[in-house]
C-alpha positions in Angstrom: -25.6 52.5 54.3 -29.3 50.9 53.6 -31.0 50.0 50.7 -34.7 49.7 51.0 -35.5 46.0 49.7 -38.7 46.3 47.8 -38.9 43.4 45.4 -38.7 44.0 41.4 -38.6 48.0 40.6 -41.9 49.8 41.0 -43.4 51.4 38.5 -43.3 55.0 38.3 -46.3 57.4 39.5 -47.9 59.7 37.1 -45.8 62.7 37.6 -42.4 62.0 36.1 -41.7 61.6 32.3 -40.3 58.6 31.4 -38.0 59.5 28.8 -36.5 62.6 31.0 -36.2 59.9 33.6 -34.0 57.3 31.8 -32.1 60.3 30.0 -30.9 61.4 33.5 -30.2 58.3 34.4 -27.6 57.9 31.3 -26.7 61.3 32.2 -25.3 59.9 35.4 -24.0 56.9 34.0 -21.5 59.0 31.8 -20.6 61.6 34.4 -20.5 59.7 37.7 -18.9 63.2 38.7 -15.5 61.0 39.7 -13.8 63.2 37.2 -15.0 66.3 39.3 -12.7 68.0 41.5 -14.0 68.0 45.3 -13.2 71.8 45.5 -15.1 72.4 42.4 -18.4 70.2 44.0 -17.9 71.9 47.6 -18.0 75.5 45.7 -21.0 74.3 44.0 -22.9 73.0 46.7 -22.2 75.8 48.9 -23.6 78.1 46.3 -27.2 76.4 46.2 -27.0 75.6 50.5 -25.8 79.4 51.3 -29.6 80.4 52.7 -29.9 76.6 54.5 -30.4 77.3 58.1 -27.8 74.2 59.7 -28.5 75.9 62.8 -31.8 75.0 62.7 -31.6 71.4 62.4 -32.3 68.9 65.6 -29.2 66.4 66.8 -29.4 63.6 64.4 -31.3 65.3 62.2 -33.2 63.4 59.4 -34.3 64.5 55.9 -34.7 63.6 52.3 -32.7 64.6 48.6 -35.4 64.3 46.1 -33.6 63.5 42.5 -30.3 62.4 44.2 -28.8 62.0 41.0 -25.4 61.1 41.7 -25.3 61.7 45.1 -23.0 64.5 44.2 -24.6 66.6 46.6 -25.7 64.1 49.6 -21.9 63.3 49.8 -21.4 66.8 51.2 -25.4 66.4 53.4 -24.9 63.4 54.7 -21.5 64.2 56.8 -23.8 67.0 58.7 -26.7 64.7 59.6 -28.2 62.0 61.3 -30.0 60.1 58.1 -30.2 61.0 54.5 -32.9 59.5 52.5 -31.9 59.9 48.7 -34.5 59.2 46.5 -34.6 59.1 42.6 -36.9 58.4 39.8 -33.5 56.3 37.8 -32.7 53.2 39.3 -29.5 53.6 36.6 -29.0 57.1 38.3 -29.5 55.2 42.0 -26.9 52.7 41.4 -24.0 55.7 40.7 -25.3 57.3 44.1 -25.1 54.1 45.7 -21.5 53.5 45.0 -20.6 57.5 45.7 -22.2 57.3 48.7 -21.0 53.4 50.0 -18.8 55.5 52.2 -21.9 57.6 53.9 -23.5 54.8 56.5 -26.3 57.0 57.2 -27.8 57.2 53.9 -30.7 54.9 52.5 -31.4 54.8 49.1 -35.3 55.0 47.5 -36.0 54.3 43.8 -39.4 56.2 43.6 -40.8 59.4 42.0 -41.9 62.8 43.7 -45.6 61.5 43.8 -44.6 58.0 45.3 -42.0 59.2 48.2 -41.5 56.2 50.2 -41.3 58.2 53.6 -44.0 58.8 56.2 -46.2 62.2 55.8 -44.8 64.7 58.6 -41.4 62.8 59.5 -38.4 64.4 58.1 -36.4 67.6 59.6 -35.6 69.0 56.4 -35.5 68.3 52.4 -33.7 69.6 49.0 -34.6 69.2 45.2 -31.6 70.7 44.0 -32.5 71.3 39.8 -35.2 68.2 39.8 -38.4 69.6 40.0 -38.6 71.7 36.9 -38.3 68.4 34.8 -41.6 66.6 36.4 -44.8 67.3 34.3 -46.3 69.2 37.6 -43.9 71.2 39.4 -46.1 72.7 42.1 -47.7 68.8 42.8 -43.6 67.9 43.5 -43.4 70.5 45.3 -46.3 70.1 47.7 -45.3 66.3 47.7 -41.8 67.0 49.2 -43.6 69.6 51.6 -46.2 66.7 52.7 -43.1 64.7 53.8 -41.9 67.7 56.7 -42.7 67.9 60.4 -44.0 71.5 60.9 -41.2 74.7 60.9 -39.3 72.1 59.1 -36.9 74.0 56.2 -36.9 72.4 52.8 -34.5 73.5 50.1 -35.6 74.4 46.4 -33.6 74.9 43.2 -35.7 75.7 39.9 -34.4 76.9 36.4 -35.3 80.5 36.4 -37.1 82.2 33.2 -34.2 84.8 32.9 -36.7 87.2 34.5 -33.3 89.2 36.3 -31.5 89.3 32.6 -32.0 91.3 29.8 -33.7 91.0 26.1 -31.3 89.9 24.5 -29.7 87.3 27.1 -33.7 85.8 26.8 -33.1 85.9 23.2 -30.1 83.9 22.9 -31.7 81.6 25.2 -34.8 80.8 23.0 -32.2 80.4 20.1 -30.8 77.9 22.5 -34.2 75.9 22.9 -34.1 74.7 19.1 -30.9 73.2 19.7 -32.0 71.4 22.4 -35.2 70.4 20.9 -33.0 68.6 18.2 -30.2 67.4 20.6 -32.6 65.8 23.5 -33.9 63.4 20.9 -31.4 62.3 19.3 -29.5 58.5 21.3 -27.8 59.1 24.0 -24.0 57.8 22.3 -24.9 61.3 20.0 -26.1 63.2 22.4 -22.6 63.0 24.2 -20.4 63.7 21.3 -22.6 67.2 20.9 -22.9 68.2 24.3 -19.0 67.7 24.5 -18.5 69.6 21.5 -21.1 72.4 22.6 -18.8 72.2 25.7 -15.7 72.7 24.2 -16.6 74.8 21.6 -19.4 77.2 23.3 -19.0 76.9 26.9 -15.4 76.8 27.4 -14.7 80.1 25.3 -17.7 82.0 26.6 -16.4 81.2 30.0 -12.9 81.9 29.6 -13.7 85.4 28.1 -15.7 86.3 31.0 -13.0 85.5 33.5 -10.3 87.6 30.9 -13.3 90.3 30.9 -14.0 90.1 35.0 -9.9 90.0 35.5 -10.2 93.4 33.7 -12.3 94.7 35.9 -15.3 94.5 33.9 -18.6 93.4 35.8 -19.6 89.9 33.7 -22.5 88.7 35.4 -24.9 89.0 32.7 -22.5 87.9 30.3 -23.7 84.0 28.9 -22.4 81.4 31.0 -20.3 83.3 33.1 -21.0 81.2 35.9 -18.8 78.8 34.2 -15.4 80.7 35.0 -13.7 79.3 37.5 -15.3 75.9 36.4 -13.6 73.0 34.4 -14.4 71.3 31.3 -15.8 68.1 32.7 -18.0 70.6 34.9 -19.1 72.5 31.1 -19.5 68.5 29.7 -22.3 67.4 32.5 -24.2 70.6 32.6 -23.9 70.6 28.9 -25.2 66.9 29.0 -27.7 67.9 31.2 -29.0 71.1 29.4 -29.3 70.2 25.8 -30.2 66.2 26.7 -33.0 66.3 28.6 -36.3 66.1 27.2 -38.5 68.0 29.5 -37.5 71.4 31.3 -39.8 74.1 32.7 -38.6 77.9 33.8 -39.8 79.7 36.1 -39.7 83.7 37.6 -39.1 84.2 40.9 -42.7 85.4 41.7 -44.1 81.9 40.1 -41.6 80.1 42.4 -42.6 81.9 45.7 -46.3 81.7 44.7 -45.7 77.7 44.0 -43.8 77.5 47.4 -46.5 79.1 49.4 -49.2 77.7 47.1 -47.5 73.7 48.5 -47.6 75.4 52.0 -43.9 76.7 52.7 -43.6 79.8 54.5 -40.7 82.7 55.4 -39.4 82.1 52.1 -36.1 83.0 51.6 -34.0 83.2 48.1 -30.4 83.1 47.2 -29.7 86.5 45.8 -26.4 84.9 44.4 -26.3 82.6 41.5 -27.7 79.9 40.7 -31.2 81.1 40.3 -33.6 80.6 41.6 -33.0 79.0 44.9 -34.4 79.4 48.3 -35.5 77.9 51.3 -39.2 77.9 53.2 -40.2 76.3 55.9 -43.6 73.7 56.4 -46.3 75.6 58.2 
């Protein structure tokens, strides 16, 4: 395992919003994801990495996880490759995916922002941005960022809020009643902003979930019932994703045509989406 010495902390490039920034890194701070169950993660991650094309990838293959985070994700990456690059905006955030990850030797940490990737234009067999990109100012200059980073026919992996474009009225409608909230939460400290979230956890999440697992063990199709993608998922799951919808400052949704269009737009081609949850994620490869 490497960390890349570069002196006092650079300052972040334009696209990144400093406050979003420091609130994820708190966010990971509090939920280190050591109270996560590896079965629960491994479901997770298989859901967003279900249209990655493993077969693909050269012997010793080596790419890049933009927004790292935790390094929830590049614990279950790094195992299947040659060298991981994880890069994140949060040198708070950094420091928990350094000590998850102190067991991965192949991984090298980056404390930089999409528009300052520290990695040579051209050189890496494949990428991810797993739910990063639609909290940068510019989404489609992140994406064409990470792209720059790619040799040729190289796949790179892409997960984006979607704009509820597959869901009803009135699931959009709950969500925009949903936005206020946030708007008040995501300002408030961050010691506040945990006692909330946990109580939205418990006291929205938890239920909704639990009925739509009654509901589905009935027989009853629940997929566009509200967080029903929460049902086989545990509380300290609800917490973080809680945490992480109502705490962050900056968030951006997208429709699955404004996605493609970015992707080909940064020049990504045969792209690919998950028709599964988690939406929207898919995969494209550099031209």
């Amino acid at each position: 395992m490497d960390t890349i010495p570069a002196g006092p902390a650079p300052v972040l490039a334009a696209n990144a919003d400093p406050e979003t920034v420091a609130g994820f890194g708190e966010e990971w701070a509090e939920y280190d994801q050591s109270g996560a169950p590896p079965a629960e993660l491994q479901a997770i991650w298989e859901g967003y990495f279900r249209v990655f094309p493993w077969d693909r990838l050269p012997a010793g293959a080596q790419g890049f996880d933009l927004g790292c985070g935790s390094g929830r994700w590049a614990r279950l990456v790094a195992p299947r490759v040659g060298r991981l690059h994880c890069i994140d905006a949060s040198p708070q955030a950094l420091g928990v995916a350094r000590r998850n990850l102190a067991g991965q030797p192949n991984c090298a940490f980056h404390h930089a922002s999409v528009d300052d990737i520290p990695l040579a234009d051209g050189s890496m067999d494949f990428g991810y941005s797993l739910g990063v990109l639609h909290h940068v100012p510019d989404t489609l200059a992140g994406i064409r960022s990470c792209v720059a980073k790619l040799k040729p026919g190289a796949p790179f992996l892409l997960y984006l809020y979607y704009a509820f474009d597959n869901r009803p009225g009135w699931f959009r409608a709950v969500w925009r009643a949903s936005e206020a909230v946030r708007g008040r939460v995501s300002r408030m400290p961050h010691r506040r902003k945990v006692r909330v979230t946990r109580a939205l956890a418990a006291g929205v999440y938890w239920p909704l979930a639990r009925t739509a697992a009654l509901l589905e063990r009935a027989g009853m199709n629940v997929e566009a019932f509200p967080l029903s993608a929460y049902r086989g998922r545990t509380l300290y799951s609800m917490q973080t994703d809680a945490l992480d919808r109502f705490g962050t400052r900056l968030e951006q949704r997208f429709t699955r045509a404004q996605m493609e269009e970015m992707m080909r737009a940064a020049g990504l081609r045969d792209i690919r989406f998950n028709t599964g949850e988690a939406f929207w994620t898919a995969v494209g490869y550099r031209a």
